[in-house]
C-alpha positions as CSV (number, residue, x, y, z in Angstrom):
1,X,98.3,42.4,164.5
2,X,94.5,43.5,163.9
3,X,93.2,41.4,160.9
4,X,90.9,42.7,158.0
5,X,88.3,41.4,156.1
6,X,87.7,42.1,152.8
7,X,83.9,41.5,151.7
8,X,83.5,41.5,147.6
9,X,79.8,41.0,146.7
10,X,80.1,40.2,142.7
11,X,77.9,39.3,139.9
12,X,79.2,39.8,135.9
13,X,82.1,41.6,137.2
14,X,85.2,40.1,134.8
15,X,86.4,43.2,133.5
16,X,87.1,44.8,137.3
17,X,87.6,41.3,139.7
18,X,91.2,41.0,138.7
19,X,91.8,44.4,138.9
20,X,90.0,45.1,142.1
21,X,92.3,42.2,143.7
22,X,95.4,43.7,142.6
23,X,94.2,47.3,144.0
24,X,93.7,45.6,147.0
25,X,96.5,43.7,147.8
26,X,98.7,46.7,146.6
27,X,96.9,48.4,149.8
28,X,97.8,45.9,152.4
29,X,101.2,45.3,150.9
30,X,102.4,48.9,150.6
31,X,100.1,51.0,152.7
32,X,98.5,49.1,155.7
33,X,101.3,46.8,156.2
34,X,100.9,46.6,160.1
35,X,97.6,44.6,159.0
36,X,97.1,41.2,158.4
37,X,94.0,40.8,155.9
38,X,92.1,38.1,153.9
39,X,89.6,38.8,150.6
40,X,86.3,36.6,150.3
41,X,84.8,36.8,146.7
42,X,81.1,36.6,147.6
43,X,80.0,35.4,143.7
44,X,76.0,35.9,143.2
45,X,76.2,33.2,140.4
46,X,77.8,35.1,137.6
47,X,77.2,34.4,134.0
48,X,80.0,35.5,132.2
49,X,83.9,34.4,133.4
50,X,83.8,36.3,136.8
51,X,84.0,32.6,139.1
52,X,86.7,31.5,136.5
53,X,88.8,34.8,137.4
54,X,88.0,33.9,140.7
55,X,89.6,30.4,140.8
56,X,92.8,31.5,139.1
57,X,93.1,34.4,142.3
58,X,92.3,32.0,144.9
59,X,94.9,29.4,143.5
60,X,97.7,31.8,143.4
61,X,97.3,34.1,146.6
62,X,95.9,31.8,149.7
63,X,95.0,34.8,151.2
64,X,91.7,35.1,149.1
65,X,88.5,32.7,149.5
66,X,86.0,32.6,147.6
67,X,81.6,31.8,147.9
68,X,80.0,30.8,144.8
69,X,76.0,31.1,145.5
70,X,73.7,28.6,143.0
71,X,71.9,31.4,142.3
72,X,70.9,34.8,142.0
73,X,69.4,35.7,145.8
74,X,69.9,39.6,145.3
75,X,71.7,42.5,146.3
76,X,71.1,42.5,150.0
77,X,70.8,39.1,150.8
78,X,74.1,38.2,149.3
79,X,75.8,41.2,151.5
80,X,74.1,39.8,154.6
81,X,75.3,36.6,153.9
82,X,79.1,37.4,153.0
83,X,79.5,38.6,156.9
84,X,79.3,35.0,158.1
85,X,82.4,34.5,156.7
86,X,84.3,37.4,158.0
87,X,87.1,36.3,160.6
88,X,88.7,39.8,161.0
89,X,88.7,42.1,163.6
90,X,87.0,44.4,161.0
91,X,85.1,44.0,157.4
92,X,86.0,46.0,154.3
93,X,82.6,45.8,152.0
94,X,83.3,47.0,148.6
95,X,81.8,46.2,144.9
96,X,83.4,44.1,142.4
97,X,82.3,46.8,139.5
98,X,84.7,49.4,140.4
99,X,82.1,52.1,141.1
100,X,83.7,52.6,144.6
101,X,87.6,53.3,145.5
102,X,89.0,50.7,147.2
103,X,91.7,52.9,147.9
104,X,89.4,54.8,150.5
105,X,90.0,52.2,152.8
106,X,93.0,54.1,154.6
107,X,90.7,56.8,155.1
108,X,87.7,54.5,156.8
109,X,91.1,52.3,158.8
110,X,91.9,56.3,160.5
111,X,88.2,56.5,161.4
112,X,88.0,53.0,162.8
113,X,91.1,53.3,164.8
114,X,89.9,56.1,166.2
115,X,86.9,54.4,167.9
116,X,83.9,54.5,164.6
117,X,82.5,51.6,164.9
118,X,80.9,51.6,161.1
119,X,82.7,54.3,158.5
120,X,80.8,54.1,155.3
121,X,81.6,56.3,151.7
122,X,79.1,58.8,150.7
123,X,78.4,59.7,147.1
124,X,79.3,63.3,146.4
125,X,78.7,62.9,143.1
126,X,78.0,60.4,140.5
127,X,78.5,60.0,136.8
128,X,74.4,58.8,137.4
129,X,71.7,61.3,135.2
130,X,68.2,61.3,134.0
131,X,64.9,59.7,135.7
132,X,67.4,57.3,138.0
133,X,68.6,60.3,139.9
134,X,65.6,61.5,140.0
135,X,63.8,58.7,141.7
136,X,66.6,57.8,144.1
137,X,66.4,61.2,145.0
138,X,62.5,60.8,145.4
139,X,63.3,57.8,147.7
140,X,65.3,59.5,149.6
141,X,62.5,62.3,150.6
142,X,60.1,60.4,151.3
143,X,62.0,58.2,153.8
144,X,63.3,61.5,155.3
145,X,59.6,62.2,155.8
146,X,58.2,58.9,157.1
147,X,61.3,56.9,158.4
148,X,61.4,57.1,162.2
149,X,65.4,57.5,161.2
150,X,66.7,59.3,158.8
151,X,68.7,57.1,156.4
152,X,72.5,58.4,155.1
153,X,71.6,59.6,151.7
154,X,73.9,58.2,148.6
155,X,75.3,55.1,151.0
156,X,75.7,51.8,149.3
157,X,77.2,50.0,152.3
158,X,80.6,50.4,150.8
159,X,82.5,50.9,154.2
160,X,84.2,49.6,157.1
161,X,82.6,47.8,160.0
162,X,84.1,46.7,163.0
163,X,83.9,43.1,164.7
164,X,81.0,44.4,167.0
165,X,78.9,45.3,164.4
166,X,79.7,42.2,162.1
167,X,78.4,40.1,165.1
168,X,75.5,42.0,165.5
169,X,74.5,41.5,162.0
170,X,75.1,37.5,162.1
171,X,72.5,37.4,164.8
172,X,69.4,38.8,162.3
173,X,67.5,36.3,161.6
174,X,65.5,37.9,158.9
175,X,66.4,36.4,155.3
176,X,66.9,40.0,153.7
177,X,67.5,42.5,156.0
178,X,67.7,46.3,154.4
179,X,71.1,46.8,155.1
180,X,71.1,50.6,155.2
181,X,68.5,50.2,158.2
182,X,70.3,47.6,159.8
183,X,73.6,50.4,159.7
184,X,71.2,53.1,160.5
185,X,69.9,50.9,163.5
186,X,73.0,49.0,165.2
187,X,75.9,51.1,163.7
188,X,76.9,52.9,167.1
189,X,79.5,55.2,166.0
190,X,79.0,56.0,162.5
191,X,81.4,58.5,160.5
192,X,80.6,59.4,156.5
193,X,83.5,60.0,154.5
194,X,82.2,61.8,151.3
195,X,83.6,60.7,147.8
196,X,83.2,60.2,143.6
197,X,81.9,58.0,142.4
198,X,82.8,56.2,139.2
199,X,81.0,54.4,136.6
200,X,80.7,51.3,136.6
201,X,83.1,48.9,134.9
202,X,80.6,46.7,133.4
203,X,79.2,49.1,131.6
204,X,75.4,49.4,132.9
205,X,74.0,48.5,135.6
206,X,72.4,45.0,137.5
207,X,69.4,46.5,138.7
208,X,65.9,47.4,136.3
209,X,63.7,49.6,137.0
210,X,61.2,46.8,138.7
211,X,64.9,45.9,140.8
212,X,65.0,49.3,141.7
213,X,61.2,49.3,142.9
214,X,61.4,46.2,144.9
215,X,64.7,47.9,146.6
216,X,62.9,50.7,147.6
217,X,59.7,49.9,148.4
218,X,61.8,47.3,150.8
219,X,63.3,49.7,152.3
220,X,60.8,52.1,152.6
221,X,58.5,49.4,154.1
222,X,61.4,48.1,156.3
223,X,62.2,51.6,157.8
224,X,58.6,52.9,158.3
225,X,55.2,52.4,159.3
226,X,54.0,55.9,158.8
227,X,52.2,54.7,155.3
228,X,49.9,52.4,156.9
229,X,49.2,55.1,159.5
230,X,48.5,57.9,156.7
231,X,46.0,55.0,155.5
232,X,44.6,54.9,158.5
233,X,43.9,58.4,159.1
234,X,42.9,58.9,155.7
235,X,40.7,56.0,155.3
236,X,39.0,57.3,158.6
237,X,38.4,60.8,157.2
238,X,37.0,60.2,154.4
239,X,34.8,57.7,155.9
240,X,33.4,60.2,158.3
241,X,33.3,63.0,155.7
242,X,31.3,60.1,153.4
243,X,29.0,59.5,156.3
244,X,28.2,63.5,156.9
245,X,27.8,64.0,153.1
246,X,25.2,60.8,152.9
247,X,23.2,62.4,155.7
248,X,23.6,65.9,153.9
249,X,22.3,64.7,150.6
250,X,19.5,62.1,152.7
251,X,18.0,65.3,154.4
252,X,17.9,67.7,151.5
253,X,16.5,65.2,149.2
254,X,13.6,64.5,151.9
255,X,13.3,68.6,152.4
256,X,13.3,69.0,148.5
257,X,12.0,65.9,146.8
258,X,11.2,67.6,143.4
259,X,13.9,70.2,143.1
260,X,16.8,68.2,144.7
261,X,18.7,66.5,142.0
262,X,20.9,63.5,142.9
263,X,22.9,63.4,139.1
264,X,24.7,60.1,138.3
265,X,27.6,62.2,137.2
266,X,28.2,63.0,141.0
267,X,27.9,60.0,142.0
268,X,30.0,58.4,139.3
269,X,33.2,60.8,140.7
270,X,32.4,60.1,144.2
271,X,32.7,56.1,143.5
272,X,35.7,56.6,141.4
273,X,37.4,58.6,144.4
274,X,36.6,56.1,146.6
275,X,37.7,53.5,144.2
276,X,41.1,54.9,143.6
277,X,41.7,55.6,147.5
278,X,41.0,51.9,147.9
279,X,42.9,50.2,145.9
280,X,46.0,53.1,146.4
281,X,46.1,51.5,149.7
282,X,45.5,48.1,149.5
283,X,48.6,48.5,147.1
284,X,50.7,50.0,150.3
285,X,49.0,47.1,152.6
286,X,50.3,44.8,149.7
287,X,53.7,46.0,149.8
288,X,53.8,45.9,153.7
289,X,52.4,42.1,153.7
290,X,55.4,41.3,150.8
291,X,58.0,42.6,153.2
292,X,56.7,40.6,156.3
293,X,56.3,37.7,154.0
294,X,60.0,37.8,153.0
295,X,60.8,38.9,156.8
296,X,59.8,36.2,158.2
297,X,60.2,33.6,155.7
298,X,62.4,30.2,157.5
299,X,63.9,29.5,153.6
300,X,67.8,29.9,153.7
301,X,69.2,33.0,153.0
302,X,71.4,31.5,150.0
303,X,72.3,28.4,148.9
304,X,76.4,27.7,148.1
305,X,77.7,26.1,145.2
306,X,81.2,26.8,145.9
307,X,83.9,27.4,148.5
308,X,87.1,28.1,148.1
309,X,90.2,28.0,150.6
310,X,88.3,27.7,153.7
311,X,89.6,25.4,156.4
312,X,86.6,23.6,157.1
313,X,85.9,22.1,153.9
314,X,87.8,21.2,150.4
315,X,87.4,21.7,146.5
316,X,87.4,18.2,144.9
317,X,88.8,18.3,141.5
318,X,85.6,17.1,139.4
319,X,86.1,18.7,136.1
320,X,83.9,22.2,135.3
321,X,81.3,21.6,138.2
322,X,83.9,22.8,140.9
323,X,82.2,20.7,143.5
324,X,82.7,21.3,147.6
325,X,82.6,18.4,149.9
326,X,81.6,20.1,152.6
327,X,82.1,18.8,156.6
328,X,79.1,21.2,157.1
329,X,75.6,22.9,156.0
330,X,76.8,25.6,153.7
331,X,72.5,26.7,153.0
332,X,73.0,29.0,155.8
């Protein structure tokens, strides 16, 4: 019997944990019976009573595990991390808010059995308006025009990847990896099943508009090198075209001492061109030394608190702290 994994990445997700594990057990239990399955709750250090919720899952179903990380390390790293602990044949990634159907998984299980070796949702539409939409919709363009691949539009990751690819993605070495590229990259057989969706059950979402900017830029810094090459080219043209325009204004002011002006308005616009080009792309040089920085960066990817009904390790009862002996490094 082929085993399932099911990845839930979490953070501030009370009002939907509970019933995202009921939706899913109601799956395996009525629909996919001929699979056996487990769910890890991959916690990114919730505030509110999410790990609590958590506990009281883990203690009645021994089916479910659970992660708790000591601290916020983001969106991708925490999904990066969570497939170290898949033991499946196959991992189900999906979002403890509810924006994303679990229910789709019988759809992505048809795929995989059918030899896809990644079968991720696509957003058909989304209950998302005003300037968001707009700029993921910018993002999107401009990878389209300077990623050497094209990246599936409207993915999250929520999908279904088999063992292969699991594997291949516990050999990166990189602390955050941008997921989409890592699909994009090593996915193999991909299929796109095309869905709604919902709002989010929390209400509003984890990621600010400067989350939103470091996401992208990531990504478009991870997927591309074309902007450094635009910087290139266009740093060498207007180099040259400054070096014919000196010579230009040299000669005609030798030709025409008294009647060639040389106003400090022109050069004022010229120095604040130049000025603005510069420092435009030291910004994108910036961006691309952050990402390398964080690229190759030795620090552990996250750092566990928690865990909960693994085999290798147990929970010793010591009042609110939940602490983990553990028989081995969980800073992985």
């Amino acid at each position: 019997m082929k085993k399932i994994t099911v990845l839930v990445t979490c953070y501030n997700e009370e009002k939907s944990i509970k019933n995202l594990y009921d939706r899913v057990s109601y799956i395996f239990n009525n629909v996919l019976i001929n699979y056996d399955y487990e769910v890890v709750f991959c916690d990114n250090d919730s505030k509110d009573n999410t790990q609590s919720i958590i506990r009281d899952i883990c203690a009645q179903d021994g089916k479910c595990k659970a992660v708790f990380n000591t601290s916020n390390f983001g969106f991708h790293r925490n999904i990066i991390q969570s497939f170290q602990y898949v033991e499946g044949d196959a991992a189900f990634l999906v979002f403890g808010d509810l924006q994303d159907p679990p229910e789709l998984l019988t759809d992505f299980v048809e795929e995989w059995e059918n030899g896809a070796q990644c079968v991720v949702g696509q957003r058909s539409k989304t209950d998302e308006r005003g300037p968001k939409r707009v700029l993921r919709s910018l993002f999107y363009s401009v990878t389209d025009i300077l990623a050497q691949r094209k990246l599936i539009h409207n993915m999250n990751g929520f999908g279904l990847y088999d063992r292969s690819f699991v594997d291949t993605v516990n050999e990166i070495e990189e602390v955050a990896p941008y997921f989409k590229s890592v699909i994009d990259e090593y996915g193999g057989d991909i299929r796109v099943i095309r869905y709604k969706q919902n709002s989010s059950a929390r209400g509003k979402s984890n990621f600010n508009f400067w989350s939103n900017y470091d996401f992208s830029m990531y990504g478009i810094t991870s997927s591309t090198k074309m902007l450094m090459r635009i910087a290139t080219f266009i740093g060498s043209f207007v180099a040259f075209a400054g070096f014919i325009l000196a010579i230009f204004v040299l000669i005609k002011k030798v030709l025409f001492w008294d009647s060639y002006p040389v106003g400090n308005a022109s050069t004022i616009i010229v120095v604040l061109a130049l000025g603005g080009i510069q420092l435009l792309f030291i910004g994108i040089l910036g961006e691309y030394i952050l990402t390398i920085n964080e690229r190759i960066s030795r620090k552990p990817r996250c750092s566990i608190k928690e865990k909960i009904n693994f085999d290798f390790g147990e929970r010793i009862n010591d009042g609110e702290k939940g602490i983990l002996e553990r028989k081995e490094v969980d800073t992985l």
